[in-house]
N, C-alpha and C positions, 0 to 999 in steps of 0.2 A: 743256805743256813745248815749249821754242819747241825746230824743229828746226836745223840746221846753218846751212842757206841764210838763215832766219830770223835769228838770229845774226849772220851775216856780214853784213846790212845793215842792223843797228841792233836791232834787236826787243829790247826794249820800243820807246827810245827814238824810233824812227822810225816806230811802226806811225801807222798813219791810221785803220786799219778791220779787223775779225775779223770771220768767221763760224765755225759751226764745224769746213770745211774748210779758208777764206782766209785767208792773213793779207795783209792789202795796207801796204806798206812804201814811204815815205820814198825813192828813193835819193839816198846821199849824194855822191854824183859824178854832175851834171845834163847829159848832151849835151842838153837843151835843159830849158825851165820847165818842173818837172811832173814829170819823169820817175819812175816810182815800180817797184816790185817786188812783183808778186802771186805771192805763194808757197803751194803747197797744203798743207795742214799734216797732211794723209796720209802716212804712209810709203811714199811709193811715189816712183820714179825712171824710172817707164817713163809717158808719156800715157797710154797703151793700160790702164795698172792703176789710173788716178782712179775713184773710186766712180761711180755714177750720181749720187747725195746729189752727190755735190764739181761734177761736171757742173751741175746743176741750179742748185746755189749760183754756180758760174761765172756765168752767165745776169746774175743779178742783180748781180754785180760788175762785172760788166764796164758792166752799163748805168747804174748808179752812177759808175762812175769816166768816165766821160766826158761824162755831164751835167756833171760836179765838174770837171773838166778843162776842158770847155769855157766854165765861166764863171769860171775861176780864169786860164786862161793866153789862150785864142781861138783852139786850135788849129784845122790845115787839114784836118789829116791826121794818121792817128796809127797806130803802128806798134806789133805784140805779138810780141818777140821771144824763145822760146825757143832760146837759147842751151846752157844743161845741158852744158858743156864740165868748167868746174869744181868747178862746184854743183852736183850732180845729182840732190837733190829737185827737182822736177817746180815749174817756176816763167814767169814770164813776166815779161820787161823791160818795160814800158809806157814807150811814150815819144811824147810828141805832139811833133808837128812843124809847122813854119810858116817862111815866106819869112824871111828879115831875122834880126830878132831882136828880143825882150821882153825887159822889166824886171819885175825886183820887189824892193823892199826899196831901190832905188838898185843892183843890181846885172844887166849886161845878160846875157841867157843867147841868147847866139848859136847859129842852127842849122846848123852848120858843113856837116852835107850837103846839104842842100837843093841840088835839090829829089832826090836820090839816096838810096840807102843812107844810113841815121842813122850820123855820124860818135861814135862811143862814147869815144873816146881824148880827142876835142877837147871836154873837160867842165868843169864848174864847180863846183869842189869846197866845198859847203855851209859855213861858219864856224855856230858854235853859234846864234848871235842870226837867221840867216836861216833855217837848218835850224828853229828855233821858232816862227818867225813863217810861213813858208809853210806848215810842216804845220798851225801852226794854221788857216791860210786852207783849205788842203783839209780838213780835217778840219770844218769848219763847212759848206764848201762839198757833201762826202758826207752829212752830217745835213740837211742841204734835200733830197737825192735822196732818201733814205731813206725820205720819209713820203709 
């Protein structure tokens, strides 16, 4: 059962990748290409209460998702921001970051803070047919990390 936070960013629809602590999500408002939302799917709301199991599985998501990032978008730099302001299962913003700006699909996803603070407000809000075609590009692109 997907939790709140989950939910709130699409889950089914938007998931990329699950274990059985992660679920890694799609976001659908892009401050840059890629951006996605790794959500622990523990009940827990504090860092300090993720299992060791959810730690341990961290590990390998994270190194997943940034093989997968960096052959999907070429980012420079990439940024994990726990925010938990509003959502406060225990979650993390992924957002790769780069000079300029990328395309995909025909659409440009400018890094509006570069090279500063990621700009969250100045985003690119997904349309159905891009939200499918890039999850499908990460989601092939984490099945090469995977193995």
């Amino acid at each position: 059962m997907a939790n709140a936070t989950e939910t709130k960013f699409g889950d089914p629809a938007t998931r990329l990748a699950q274990t059985d602590c992660w679920t890694l999500l799609l976001r659908p408002k892009q401050p840059t290409l890629g951006a996605l939302v790794l959500v622990c799917r523990e009940p827990v709301q504090a860092f300090a209460d993720v299992s060791a199991k959810a730690f341990a599985e961290m590990q390998g998501m994270v190194r997943r998702i940034e093989a997968a990032l960096h052959d999907v978008v070429g980012y420079e730099r990439i940024n994990y921001l726990m925010l938990m302001m509003v959502d406060p299962d225990v979650h993390f913003h992924v957002i790769p970051r780069y000079d300029g700006s990328r395309s995909f699909d025909g659409v440009a996803f400018p890094d509006a803070g570069w090279p500063g603070p990621p700009a969250l407000e100045a985003a690119v809000t997904l349309d159905a047919t891009t939200t499918a075609r890039l999850g499908a590009a990460l989601r092939e692109a984490l099945q090469r990390t995977a193995a």
